[in-house]
C-alpha positions, 0 to 999 in steps of 0.5 A: 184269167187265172195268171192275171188274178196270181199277179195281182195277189203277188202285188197286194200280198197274200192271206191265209186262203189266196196263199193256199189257192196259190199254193194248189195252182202251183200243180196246174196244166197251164204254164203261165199259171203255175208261174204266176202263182210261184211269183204270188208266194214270194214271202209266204212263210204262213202255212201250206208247206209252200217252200217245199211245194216250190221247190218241186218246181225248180225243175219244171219250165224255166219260167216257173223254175225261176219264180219258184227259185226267187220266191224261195230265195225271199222266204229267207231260211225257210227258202233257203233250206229247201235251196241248199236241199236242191243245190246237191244236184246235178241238174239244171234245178240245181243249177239253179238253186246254187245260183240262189245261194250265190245270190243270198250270199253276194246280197248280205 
């Protein structure tokens, strides 16, 4: 119930108080949460350190790892500070933030 209300906020956008439960759902036990809820802050520059938050998980499961990474990539320099932070290592996660980059870049 929880991943289905994050999808529809990702849909119609967030405001100050949905971004911050988005932004607290991002430390849920449930996958599919936390996954929705990294989808739902795409765009989100407004308060709640979200691109930090989000980049915590670029190395948790791959489902949310990847919504974590894309939303990133839509929060423009904000994103892609954090991005290019994560890019340094030499993990899947930054494998992924790398791919993000190449991504931002082939897109211009």
């Amino acid at each position: 119930m929880r991943a289905a209300a994050f999808e529809a906020l990702g849909r119609i956008g967030l405001d100050p108080r949905s971004a911050m439960l988005a932004i607290g759902a991002l430390e849920s036990g449930d996958v599919p949460v936390r996954a929705m809820a990294a989808t739902a802050l795409q765009g989100w520059t407004g308060g709640g350190n979200a691109a930090a938050r989000l980049a915590r998980h670029l190395d948790d499961t791959w489902t949310v790892a990847v919504r974590a990474a894309r939303s990133l990539l839509s929060m423009h320099e904000t994103g892609l500070a954090e991005l290019r932070r994560w890019a340094r290592r030499t993990d899947l996660a930054g494998l992924l933030a790398r791919q993000m980059l190449w991504e931002a870049g082939a897109h211009r």
